[in-house]
N, C-alpha and C positions, 0 to 999 in steps of 0.2 A: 376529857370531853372535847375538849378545842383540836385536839390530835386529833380526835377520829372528824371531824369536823371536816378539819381541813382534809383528811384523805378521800373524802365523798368529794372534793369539790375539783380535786386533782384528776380526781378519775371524772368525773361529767365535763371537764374540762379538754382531756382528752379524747374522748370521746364525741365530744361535741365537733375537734377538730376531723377524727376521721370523717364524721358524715358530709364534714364540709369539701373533705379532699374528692370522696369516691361521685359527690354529686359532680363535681366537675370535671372528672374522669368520663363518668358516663355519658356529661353533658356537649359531651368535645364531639364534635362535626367537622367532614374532610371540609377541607372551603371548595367552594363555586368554583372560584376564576385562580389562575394563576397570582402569583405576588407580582407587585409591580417592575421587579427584574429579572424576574424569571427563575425558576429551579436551575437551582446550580446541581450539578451531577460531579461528584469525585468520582473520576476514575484513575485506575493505576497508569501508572507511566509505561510504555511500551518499553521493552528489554530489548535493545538492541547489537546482534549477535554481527561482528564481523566475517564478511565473505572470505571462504577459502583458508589456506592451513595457513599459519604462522608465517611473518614475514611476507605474505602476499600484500603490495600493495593496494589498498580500497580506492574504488571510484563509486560516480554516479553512476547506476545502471537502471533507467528509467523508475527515480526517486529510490531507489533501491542500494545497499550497499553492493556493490559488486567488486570481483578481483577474477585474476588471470595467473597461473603461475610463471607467463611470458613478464613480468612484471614483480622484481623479488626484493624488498630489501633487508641486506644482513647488516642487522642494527647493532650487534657487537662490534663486526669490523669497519662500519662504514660505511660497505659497500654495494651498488646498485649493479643489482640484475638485469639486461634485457633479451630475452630467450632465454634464461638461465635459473636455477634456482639454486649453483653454486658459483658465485661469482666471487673473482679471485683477483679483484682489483676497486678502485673507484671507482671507475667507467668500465663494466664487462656485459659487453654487447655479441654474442653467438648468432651468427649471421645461418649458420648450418653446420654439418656434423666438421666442416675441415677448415669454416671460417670465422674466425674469433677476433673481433674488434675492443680494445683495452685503454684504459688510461691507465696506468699501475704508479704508482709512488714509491719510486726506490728508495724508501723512508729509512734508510742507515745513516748514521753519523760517527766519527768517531776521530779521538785525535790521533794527528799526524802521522808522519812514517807508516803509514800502510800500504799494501800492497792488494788489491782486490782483482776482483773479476764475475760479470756479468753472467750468470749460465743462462743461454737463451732458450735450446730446448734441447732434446734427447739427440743421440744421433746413435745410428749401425753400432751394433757392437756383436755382430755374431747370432743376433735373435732379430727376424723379422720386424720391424715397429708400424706401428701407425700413423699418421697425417702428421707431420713435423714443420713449423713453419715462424720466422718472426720476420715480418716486414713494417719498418713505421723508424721512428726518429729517437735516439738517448740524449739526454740532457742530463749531464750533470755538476756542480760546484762546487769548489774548495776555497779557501780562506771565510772570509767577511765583506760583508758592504765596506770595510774601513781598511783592510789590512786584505793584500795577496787575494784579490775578488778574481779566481780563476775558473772560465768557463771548457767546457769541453763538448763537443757535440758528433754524434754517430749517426750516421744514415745506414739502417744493417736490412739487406734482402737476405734470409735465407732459407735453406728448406730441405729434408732427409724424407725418406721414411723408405717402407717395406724391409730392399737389403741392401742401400744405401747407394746402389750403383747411380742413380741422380741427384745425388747431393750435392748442394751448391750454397754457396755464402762468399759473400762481396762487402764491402765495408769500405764507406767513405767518409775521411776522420776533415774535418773542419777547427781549427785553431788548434789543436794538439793529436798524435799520433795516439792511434787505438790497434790492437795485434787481436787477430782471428787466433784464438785459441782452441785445445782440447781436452778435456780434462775426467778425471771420473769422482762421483759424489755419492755418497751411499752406493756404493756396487753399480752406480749407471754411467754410461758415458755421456757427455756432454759438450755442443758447441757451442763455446764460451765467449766472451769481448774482455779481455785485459784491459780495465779502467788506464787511462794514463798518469803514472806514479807521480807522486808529488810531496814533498815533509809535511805540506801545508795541510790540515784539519779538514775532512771532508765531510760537507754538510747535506750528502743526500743529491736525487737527482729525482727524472720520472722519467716513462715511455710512455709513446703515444704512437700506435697502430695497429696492426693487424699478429697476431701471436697463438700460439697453440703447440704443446710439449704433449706428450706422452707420461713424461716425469715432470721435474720442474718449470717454471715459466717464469724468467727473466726475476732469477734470482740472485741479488749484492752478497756477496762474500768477501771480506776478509781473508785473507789465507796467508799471510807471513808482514811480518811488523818487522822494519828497520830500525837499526839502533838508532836512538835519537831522545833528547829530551832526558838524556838521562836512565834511559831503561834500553837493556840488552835487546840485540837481534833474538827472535822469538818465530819460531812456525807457527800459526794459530789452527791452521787446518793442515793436518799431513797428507792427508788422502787427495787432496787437490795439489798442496803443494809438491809432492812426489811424483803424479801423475803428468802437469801441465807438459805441454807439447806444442809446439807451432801446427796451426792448420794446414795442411799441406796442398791443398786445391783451393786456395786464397787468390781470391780477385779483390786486391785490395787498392783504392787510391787516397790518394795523400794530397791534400793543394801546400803542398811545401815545396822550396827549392833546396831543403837542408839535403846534406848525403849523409849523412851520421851513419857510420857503420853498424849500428846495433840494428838499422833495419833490417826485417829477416826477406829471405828470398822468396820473391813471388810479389813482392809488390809495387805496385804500380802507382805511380808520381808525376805529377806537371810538372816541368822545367820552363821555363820562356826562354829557351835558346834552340837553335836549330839540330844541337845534336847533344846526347846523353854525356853525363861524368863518366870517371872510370865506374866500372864494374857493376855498368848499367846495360842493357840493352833496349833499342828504341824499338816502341809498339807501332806506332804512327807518328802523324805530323801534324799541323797543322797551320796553316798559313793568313795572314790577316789582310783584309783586303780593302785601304783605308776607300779607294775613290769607287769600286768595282759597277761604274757607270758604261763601262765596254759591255759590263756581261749579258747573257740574254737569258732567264731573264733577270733585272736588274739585282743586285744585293745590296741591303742595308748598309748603311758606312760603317766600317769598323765592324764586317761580318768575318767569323772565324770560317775557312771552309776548309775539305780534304786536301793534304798535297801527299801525295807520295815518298818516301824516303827515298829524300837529295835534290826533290823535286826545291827548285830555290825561288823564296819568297821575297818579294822585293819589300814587302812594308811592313816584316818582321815575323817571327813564326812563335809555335811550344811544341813542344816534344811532349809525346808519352812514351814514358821511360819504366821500363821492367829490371827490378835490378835480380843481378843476376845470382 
């Protein structure tokens, strides 16, 4: 009896609860006025899709993501595009189809006793080419900040293309001697810069200027290791090392007074004396003019000017000297 008791009382119990819930259900009114801080509204976060294909750099394009593909960068190598969207250095700046402005990292190291060379771009080999050109400055260093800190520095103008009939390259070496080379690399021929050798550990260089190959572009090679250190004379590249050859239309200068016979023929060197060593011959001259307050109109003190060969200089001369 107290069982069923209690089951009547559970159920009026609940029951009593729903009438109490649905009366307030029904009883609910939107309100009048706003809450005192106002409806707050969730809305989703804007999806924000970057401008342009892969590697385009983003800007502001009135509040807008915007990109250009004059604007590129290749975030595997490094390296920053401008006009380019294959850029082949740090700084590769495409000025137009035959002007290419670079900063490149001739990022090789390796130790000592090697023997390298720069290939700067394609040249004639029998098949027509196109725009060929490196003009700008090489830098590069061997030893350490502490041990053999050896610098080398190259000023290189040069330039091929079509069937080679105005090809030109000139190279002026500063603190160590650099040879215009030729050489062939994968089946191409190339106009090369022979680094200046050294046993000492070579720790990389860079270029800075103006460049454009057809094939390579101002690419460090290795190509034959001197005995040294304990490890055999070794060829590391044959096809360069079997191939190399002096450039033979070399306008090359040198600010040295050394004669060292290993210079090759065709290139051209400052002397400060009035006339060439043996088996030199003189280009021009040039004559220093400490007071040249006669002249009209006046020159600087200590200006260098033209003299003629034999023409004689009273306050000292240099020679440019063509060896022969």
């Amino acid at each position: 009896m107290n069982i069923q008791k209690h089951s009547y009382q559970n159920i009026f119990t609940l029951l009593l609860a729903l009438l109490l819930v649905s009366n307030y259900v029904f009883g609910w009114t939107i309100p009048t006025q706003d809450p005192p801080r106002g409806n707050i509204l969730i809305e989703p976060e804007p999806e924000i899709k970057p401008a342009g294909s892969s590697g385009y750099i983003q800007f502001n394009d009135n509040d807008d993501l915007g990109a250009d593909s004059n604007l590129f960068w290749d975030n595997m190598n490094k390296y920053l595009g401008i006009g380019t969207t294959i850029p082949e250095s740090i700084l590769d700046v495409e000025v137009d189809s035959n002007t290419r402005f670079m900063v490149k990292n001739l990022n090789k190291s390796w130790s000592g006793y090697r023997r390298a060379v720069i290939l700067l771009h394609e040249i004639y080999n029998g098949t027509n080419l196109g725009e060929n050109n490196v003009v700008g400055t090489i830098f590069v260093s061997r030893g350490s900040s502490t041990s053999y800190n050896r610098k080398a520095v190259a000023y290189i103008v040069s330039g091929d293309s079509y069937n080679g009939e105005r090809d030109q390259a000139s190279v002026t070496s500063i603190g160590e001697k650099w040879n215009l080379k030729t050489c062939l690399y994968e089946g191409k021929k190339y106009l090369a810069l022979e680094v200046p050798y050294s046993a000492a550990n070579f720790m990389g260089g860079v270029f800075m200027g103006f460049a454009k190959s057809t094939g390579e572009t101002l690419l460090l090679i290795d190509y034959y290791r001197e005995s040294g250190d304990g490890n055999p004379a070794a060829i590391l590249n044959s096809e360069i090392y079997n191939s190399l050859a002096d450039y033979t239309k070399k306008d090359t200068l040198w600010f040295s007074g050394n004669t060292d016979s290993s210079i090759p023929s065709g290139m051209v060197a400052i002397f400060l004396s009035s006339s060439c060593p043996s088996g030199w011959t003189k280009v021009t001259q040039f004559c220093r003019d400490s007071g040249a307050t006669a002249r009209s109109p006046a020159l600087a003190s200590g200006y260098y000017t033209y003299g003629a060969s034999g023409t004689t200089c009273p306050d000292g001369t240099f020679s440019w000297c063509k060896k022969n």
